[in-house]
C-alpha positions as CSV (number, residue, x, y, z in Angstrom):
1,X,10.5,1.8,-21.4
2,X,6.9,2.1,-21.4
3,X,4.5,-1.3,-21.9
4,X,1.0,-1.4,-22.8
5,X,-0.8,-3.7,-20.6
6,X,-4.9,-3.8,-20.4
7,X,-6.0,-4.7,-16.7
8,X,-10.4,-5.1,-16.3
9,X,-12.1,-3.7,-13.8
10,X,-15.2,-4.7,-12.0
11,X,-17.8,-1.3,-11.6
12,X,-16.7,-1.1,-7.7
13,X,-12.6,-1.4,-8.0
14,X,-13.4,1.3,-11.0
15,X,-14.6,4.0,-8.6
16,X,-12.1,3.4,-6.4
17,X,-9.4,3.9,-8.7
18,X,-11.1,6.9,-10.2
19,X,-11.8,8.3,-6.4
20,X,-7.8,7.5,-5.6
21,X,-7.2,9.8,-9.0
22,X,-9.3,12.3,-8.1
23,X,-8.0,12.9,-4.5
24,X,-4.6,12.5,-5.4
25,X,-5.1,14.7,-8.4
26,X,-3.2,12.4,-10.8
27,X,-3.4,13.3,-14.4
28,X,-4.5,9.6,-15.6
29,X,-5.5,6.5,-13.9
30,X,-2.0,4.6,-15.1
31,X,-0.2,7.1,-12.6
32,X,-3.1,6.8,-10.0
33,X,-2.3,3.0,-10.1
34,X,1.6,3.6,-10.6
35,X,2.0,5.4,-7.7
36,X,-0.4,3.3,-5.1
37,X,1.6,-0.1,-6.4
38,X,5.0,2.1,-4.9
39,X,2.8,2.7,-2.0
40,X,2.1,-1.0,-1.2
41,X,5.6,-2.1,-2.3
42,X,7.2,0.4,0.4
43,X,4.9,-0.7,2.8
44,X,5.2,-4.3,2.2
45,X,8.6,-4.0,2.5
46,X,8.9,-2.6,6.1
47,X,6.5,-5.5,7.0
48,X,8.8,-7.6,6.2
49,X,11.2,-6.0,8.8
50,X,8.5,-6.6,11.1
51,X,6.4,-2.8,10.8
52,X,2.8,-3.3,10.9
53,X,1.0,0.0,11.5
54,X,1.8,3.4,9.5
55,X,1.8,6.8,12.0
56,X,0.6,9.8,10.1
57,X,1.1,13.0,12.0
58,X,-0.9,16.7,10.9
59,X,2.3,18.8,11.5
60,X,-0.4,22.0,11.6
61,X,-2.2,20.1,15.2
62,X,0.9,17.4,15.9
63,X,-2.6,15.2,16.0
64,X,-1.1,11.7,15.2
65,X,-3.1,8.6,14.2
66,X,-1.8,5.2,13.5
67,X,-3.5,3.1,11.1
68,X,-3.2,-0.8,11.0
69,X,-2.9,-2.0,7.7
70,X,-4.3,-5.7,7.7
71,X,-2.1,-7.2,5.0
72,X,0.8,-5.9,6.8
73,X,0.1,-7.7,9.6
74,X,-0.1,-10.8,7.2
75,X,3.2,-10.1,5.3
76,X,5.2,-9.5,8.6
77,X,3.6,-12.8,10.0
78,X,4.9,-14.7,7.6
79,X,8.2,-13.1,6.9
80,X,8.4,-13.6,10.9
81,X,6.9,-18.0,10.6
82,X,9.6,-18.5,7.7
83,X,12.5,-16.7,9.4
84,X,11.2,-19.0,12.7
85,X,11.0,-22.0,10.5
86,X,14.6,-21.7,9.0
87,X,16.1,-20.7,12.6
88,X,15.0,-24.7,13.9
């Protein structure tokens, strides 16, 4: 079920989200925000295995890039201190 919740924006984070609905060509800025939350989850999740970067490959030019996603790094440093910590 569906809640209601009211978040505020400051001008900049506004334009983002707008841009990030635009691109994505999402029909509201609720599913814009929906779907980049999943995003982050997903990606926070494989940090915590230890993943830090994110390959993206154009399958037209098999170009590949890999991006480095600083809060990743953070996530999976941490995961990796606690799991250190426990293991003494």
């Amino acid at each position: 079920m569906a809640q209601k919740i009211v978040f505020s924006f400051d001008e900049r984070s506004l334009k983002s989200l707008e841009n990030v609905q635009g691109r994505g060509k999402f029909p509201t800025l609720a599913t814009a925000l929906s779907d980049s939350i999943q995003i982050s989850e997903f990606l926070q999740d494989q940090a915590e295995e230890g993943f830090s970067e994110v390959v993206v490959r154009n399958p037209k030019t098999n170009k590949e890039k890999t991006i480095t996603i600083p809060s990743l790094r953070r996530v999976g440093r941490s995961e990796s201190r606690s799991t250190y910590s426990s293991a003494s």
